[in-house]
Residue frames as a rotation matrix with the C-alpha (Angstrom) as fourth column:
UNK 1
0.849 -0.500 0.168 90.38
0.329 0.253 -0.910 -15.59
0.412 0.828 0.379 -42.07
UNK 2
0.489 -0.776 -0.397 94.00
0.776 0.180 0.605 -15.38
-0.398 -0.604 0.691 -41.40
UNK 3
0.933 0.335 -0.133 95.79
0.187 -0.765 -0.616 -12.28
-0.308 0.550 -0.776 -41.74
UNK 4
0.632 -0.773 -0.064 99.58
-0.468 -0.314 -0.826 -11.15
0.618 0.552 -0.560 -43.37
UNK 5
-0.404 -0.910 0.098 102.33
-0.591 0.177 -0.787 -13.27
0.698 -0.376 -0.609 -42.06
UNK 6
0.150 0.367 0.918 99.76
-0.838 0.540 -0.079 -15.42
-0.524 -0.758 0.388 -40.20
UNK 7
-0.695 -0.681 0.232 100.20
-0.372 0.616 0.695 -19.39
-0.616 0.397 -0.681 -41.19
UNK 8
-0.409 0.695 -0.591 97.77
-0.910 -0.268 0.315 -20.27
0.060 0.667 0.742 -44.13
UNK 9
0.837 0.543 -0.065 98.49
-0.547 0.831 -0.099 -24.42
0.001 0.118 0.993 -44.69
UNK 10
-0.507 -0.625 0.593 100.50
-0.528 0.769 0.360 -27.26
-0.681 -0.131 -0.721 -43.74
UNK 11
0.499 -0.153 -0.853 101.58
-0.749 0.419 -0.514 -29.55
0.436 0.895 0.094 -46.46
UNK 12
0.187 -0.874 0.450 103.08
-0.522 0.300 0.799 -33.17
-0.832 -0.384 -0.400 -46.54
UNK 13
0.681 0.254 -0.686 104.69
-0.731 0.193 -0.655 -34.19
-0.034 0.948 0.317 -48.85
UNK 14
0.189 0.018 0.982 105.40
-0.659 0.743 0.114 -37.20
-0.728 -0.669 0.152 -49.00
UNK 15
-0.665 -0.355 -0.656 106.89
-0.746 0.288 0.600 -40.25
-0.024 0.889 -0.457 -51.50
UNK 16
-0.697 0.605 -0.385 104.09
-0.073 0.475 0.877 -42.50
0.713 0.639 -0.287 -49.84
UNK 17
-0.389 0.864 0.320 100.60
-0.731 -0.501 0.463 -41.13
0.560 -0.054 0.827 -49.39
UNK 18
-0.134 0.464 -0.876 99.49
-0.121 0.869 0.479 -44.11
0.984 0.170 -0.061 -48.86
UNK 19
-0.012 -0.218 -0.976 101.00
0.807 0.574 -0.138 -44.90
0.591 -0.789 0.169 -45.45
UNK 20
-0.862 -0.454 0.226 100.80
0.253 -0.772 -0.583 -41.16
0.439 -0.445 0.781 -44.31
UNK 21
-0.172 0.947 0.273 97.26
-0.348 -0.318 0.882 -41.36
0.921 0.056 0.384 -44.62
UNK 22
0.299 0.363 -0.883 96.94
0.426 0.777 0.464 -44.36
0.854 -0.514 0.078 -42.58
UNK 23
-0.042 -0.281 -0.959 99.05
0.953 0.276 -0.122 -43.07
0.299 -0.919 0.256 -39.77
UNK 24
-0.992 -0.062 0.114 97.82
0.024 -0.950 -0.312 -39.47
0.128 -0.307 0.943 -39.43
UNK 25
0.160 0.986 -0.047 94.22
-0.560 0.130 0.818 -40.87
0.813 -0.104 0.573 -39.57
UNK 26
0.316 0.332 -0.889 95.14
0.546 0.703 0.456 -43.34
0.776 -0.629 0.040 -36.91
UNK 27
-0.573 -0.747 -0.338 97.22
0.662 -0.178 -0.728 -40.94
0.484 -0.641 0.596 -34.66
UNK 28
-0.978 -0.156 -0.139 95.18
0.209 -0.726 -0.655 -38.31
0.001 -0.670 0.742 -34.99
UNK 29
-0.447 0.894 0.013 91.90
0.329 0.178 -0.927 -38.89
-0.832 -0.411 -0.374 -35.61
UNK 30
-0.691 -0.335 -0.641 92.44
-0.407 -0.553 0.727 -36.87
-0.598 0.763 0.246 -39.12
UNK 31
0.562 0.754 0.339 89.28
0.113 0.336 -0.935 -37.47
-0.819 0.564 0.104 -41.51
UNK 32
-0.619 -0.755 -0.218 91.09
0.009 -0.284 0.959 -37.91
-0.785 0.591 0.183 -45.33
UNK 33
0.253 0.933 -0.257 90.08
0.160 -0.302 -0.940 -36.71
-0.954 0.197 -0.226 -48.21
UNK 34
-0.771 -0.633 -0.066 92.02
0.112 -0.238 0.965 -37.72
-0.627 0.737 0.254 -51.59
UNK 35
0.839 0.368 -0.400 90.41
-0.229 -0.428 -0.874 -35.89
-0.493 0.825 -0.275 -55.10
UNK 36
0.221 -0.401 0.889 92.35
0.965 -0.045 -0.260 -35.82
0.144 0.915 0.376 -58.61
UNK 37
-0.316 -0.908 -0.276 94.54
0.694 -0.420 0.585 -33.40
-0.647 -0.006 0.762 -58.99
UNK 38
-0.933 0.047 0.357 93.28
0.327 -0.302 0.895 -32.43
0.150 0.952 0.266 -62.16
UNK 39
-0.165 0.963 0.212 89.92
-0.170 -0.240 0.956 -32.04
0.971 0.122 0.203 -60.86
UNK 40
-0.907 -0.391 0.155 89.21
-0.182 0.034 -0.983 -31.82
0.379 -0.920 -0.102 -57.09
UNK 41
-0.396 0.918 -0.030 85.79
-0.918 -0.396 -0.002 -32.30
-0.014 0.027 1.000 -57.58
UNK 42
0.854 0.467 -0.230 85.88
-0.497 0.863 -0.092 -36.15
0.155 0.193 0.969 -57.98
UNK 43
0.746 -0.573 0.339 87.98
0.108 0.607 0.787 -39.19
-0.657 -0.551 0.515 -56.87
UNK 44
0.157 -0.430 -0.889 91.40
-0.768 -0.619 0.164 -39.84
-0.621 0.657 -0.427 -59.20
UNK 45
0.615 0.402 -0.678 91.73
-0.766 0.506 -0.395 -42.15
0.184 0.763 0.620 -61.75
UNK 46
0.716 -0.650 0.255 94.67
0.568 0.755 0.328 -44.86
-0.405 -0.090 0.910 -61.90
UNK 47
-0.028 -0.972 0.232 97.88
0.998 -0.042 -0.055 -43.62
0.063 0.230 0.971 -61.95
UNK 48
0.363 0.091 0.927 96.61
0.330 -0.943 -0.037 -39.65
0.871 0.319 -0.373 -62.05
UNK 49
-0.748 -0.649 0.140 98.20
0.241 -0.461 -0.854 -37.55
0.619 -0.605 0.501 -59.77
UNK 50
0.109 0.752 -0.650 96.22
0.774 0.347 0.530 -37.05
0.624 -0.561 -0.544 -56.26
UNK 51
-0.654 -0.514 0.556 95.78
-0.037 -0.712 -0.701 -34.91
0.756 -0.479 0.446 -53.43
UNK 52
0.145 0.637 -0.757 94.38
0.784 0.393 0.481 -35.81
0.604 -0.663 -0.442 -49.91
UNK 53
-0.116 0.290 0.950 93.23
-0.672 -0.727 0.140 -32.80
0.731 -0.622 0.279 -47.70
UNK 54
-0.478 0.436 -0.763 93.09
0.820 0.532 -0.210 -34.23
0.314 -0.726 -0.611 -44.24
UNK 55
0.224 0.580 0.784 89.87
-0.381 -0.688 0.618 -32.26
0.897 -0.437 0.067 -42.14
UNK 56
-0.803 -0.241 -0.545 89.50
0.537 0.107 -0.837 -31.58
0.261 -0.964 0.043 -38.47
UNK 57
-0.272 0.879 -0.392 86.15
0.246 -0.330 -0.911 -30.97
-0.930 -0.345 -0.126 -37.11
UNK 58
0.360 0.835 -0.416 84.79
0.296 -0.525 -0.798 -30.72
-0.885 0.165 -0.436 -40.79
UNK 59
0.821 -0.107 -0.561 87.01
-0.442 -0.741 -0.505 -28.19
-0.362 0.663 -0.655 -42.25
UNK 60
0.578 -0.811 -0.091 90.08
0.115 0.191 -0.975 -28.54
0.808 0.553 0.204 -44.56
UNK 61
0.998 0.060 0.021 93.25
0.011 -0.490 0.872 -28.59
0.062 -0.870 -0.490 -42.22
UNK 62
0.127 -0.979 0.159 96.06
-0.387 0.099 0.917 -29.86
-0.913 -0.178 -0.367 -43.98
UNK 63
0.679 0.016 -0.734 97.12
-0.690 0.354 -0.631 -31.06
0.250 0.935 0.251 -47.57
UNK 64
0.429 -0.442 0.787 99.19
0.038 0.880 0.474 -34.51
-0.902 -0.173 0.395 -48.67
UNK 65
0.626 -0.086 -0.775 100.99
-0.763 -0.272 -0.587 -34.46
-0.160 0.958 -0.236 -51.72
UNK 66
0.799 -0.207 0.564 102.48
0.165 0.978 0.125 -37.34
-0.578 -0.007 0.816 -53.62
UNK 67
0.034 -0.891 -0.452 106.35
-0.360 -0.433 0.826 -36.31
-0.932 0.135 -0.336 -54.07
UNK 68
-0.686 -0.621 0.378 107.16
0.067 0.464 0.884 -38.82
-0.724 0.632 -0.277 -56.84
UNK 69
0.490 0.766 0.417 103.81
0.743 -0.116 -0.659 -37.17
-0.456 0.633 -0.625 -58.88
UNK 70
0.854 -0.299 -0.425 106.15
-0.332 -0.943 -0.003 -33.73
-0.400 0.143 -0.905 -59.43
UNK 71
0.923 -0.374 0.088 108.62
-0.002 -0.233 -0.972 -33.65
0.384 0.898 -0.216 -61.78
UNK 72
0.009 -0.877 0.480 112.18
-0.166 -0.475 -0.864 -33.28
0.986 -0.073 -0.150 -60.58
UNK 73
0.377 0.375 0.847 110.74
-0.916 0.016 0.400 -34.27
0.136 -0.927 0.349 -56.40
UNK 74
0.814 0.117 -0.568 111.90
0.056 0.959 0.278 -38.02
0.578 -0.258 0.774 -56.46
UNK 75
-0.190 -0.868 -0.459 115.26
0.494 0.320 -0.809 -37.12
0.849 -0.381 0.367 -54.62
UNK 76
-0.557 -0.130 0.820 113.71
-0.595 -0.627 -0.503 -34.64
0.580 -0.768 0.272 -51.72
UNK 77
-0.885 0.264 -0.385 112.79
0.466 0.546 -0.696 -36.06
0.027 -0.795 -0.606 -48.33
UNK 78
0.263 0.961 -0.087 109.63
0.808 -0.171 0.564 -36.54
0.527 -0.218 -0.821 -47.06
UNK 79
-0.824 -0.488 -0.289 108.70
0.567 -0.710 -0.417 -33.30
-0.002 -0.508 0.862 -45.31
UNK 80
-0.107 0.731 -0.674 106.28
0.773 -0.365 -0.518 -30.93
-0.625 -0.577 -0.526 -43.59
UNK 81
-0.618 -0.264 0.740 105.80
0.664 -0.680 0.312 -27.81
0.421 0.684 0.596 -46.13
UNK 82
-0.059 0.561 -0.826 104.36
0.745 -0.526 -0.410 -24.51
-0.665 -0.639 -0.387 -44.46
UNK 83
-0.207 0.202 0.957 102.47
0.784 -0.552 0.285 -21.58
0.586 0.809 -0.044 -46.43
UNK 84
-0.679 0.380 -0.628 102.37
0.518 -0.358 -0.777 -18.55
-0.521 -0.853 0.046 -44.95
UNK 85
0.491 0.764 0.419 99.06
0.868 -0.386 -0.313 -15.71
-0.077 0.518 -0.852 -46.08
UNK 86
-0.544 -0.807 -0.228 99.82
0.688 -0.585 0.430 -12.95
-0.481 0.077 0.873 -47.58
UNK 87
0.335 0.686 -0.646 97.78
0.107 -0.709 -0.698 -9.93
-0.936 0.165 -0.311 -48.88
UNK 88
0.792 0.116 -0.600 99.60
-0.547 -0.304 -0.780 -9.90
-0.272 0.946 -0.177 -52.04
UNK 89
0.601 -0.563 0.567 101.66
0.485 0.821 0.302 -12.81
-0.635 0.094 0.766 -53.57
UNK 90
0.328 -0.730 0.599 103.39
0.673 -0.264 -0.691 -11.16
0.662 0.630 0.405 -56.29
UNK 91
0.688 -0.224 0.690 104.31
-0.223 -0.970 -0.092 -7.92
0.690 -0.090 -0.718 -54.06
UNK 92
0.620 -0.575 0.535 105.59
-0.725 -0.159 0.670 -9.99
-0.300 -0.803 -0.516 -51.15
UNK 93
0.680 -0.634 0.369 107.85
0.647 0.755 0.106 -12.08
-0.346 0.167 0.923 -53.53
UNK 94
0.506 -0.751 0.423 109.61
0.472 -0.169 -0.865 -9.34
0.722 0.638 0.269 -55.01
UNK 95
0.805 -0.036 0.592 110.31
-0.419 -0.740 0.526 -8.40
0.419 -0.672 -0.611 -51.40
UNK 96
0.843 -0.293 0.452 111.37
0.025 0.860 0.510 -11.46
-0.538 -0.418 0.732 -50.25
UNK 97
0.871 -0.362 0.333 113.56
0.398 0.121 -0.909 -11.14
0.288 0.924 0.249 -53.38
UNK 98
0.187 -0.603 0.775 115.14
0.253 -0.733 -0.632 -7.99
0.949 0.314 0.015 -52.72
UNK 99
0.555 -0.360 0.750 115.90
-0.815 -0.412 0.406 -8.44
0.163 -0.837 -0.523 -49.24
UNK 100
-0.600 -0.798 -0.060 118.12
-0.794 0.584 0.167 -11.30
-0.098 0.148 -0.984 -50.00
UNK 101
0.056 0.482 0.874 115.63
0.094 0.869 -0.485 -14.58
-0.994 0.110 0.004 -50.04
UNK 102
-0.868 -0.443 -0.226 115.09
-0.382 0.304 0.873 -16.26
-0.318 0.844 -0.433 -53.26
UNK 103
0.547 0.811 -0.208 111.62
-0.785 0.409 -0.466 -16.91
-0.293 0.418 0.860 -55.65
UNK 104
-0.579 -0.462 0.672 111.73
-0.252 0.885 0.391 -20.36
-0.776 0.057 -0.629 -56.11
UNK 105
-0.765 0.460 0.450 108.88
0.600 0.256 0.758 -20.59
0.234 0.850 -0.472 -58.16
UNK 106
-0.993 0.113 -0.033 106.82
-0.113 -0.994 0.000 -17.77
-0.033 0.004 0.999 -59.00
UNK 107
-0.588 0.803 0.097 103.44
-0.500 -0.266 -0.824 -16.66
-0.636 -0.533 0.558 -58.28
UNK 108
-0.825 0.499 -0.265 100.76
-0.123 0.300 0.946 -18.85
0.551 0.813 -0.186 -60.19
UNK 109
-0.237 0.769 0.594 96.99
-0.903 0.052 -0.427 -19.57
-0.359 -0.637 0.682 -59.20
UNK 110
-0.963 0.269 0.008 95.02
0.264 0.950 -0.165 -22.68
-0.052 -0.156 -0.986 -58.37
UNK 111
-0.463 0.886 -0.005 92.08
-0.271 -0.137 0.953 -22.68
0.844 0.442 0.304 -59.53
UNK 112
0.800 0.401 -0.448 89.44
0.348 0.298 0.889 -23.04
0.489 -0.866 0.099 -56.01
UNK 113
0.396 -0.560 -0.728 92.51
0.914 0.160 0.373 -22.19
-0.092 -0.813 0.575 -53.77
UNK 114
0.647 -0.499 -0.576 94.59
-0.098 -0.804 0.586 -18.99
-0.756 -0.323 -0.570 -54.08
UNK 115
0.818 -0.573 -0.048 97.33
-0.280 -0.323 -0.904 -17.86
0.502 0.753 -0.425 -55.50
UNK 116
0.675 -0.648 0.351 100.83
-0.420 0.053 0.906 -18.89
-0.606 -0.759 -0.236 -54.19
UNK 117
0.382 -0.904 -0.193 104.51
-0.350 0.052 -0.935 -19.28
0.855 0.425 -0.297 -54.78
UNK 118
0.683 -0.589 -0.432 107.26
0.729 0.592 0.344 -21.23
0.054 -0.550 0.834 -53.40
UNK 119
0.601 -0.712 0.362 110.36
-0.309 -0.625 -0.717 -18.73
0.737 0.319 -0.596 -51.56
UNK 120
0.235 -0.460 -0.856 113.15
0.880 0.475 -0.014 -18.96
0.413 -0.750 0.517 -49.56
UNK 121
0.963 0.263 0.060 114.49
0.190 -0.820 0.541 -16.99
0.191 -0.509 -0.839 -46.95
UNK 122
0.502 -0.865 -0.002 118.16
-0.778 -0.450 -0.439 -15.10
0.378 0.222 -0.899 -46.69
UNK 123
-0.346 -0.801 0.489 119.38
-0.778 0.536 0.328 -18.82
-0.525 -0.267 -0.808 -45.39
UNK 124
-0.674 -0.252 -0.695 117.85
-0.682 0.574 0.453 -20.93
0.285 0.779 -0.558 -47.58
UNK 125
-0.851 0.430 0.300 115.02
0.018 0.597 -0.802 -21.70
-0.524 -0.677 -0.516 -45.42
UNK 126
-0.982 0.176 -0.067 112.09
-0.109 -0.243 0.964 -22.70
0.153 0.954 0.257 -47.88
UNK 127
-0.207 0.937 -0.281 107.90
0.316 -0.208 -0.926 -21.63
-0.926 -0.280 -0.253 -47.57
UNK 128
-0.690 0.329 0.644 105.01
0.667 -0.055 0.743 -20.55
0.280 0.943 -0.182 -49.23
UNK 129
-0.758 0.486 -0.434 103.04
-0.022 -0.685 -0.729 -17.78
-0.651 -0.543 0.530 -49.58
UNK 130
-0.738 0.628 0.247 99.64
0.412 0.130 0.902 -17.68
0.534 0.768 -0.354 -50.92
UNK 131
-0.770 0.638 -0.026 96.06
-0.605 -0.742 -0.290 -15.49
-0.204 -0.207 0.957 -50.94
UNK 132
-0.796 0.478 0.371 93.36
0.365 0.869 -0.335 -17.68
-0.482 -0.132 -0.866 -50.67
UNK 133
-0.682 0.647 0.341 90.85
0.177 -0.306 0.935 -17.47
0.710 0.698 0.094 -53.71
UNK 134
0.117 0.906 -0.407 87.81
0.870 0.104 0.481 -17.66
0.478 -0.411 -0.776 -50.99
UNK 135
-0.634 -0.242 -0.734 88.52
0.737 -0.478 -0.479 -14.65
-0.235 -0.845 0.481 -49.79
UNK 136
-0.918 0.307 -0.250 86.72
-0.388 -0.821 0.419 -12.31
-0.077 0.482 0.873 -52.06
UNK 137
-0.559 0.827 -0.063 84.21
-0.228 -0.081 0.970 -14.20
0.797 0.557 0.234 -51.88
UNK 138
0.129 0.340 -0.931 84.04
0.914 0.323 0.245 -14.23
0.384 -0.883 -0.269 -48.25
UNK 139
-0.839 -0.466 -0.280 84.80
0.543 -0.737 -0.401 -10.90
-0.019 -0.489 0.872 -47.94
UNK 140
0.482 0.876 -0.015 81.09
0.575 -0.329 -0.749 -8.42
-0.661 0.353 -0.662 -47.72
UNK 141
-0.606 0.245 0.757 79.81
0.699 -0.291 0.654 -7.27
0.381 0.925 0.005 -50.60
UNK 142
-0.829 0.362 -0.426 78.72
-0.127 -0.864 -0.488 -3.65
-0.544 -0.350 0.762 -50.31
UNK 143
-0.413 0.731 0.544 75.21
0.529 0.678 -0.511 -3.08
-0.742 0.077 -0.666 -51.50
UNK 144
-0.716 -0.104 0.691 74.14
0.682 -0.320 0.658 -2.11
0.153 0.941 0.301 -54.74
UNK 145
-0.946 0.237 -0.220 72.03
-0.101 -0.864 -0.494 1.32
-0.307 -0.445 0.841 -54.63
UNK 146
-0.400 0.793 0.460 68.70
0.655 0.599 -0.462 1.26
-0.641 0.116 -0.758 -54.61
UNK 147
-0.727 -0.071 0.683 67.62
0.563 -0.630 0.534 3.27
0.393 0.773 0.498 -58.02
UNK 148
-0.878 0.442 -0.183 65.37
-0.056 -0.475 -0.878 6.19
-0.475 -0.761 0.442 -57.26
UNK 149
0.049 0.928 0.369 61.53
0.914 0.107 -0.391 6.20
-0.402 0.357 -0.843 -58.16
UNK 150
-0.917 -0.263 0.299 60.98
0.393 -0.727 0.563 8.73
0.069 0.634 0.770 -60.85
UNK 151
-0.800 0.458 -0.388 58.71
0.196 -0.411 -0.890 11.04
-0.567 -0.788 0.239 -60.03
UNK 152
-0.374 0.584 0.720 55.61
0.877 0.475 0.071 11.27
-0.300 0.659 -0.690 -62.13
């Protein structure tokens, strides 16, 4: 697992999926994977908002988002979106805060994925930072004592 200030996930977002798919699957060899939004567990419906994980060798390795699915997104360029990890999402926004950068949108959690927030830095350069949910449950689990035998 990656550790504080290491990168977490690359995002594109994008106005059409469609054609990003095609040409990062043909360029790079990129396996895609698009799920509902609403559920990541199954394909999405018509019209429902999407999300395509491309893998590499397997694993998750990148995300796709469909720009004109978000609210308020139809005027930003397409564009690469980097998350970095972080050991604590709410603590290192109010840092980010208070050394001049700027919470764009505050900490919230994804269900299956982490926690993470959109910030910017003291020029207006904009990232994410997020704690992947799988960690705790990749992290060992100490073992539970073993009760003693009671003596007879």
């Amino acid at each position: 697992m990656s550790g504080h200030g290491t990168v977490w996930w690359n995002e594109l977002n994008t106005h059409h999926p469609e054609k990003a798919v095609k040409f990062y699957t043909e360029i790079f060899g990129w396996k895609a994977h698009t799920a509902s939004m609403a559920d990541m567990s199954r394909p999405p419906k018509p019209g429902e908002p999407a999300y395509t994980t491309f893998m590499r060798d397997g694993q998750p390795a990148f995300g796709c988002i469909n720009l004109n699915t978000i609210p308020g997104m139809d005027h930003v360029p397409e564009h690469w979106f980097t998350y970095f990890h972080v050991d604590d999402v709410d603590k290192t926004a109010k840092a980010i805060a208070s050394a001049g950068g700027k919470v764009v949108r505050p900490p919230w959690d994804i269900p299956g994925v982490g926690r993470i927030a959109i910030v910017s830095d003291v020029n207006g350069g904009m990232f994410g930072l997020g704690k992947p949910a799988m960690m705790a449950a990749s992290e060992p689990k100490k073992a539970a004592p073993k009760a003693k035998k009671a003596k007879a």
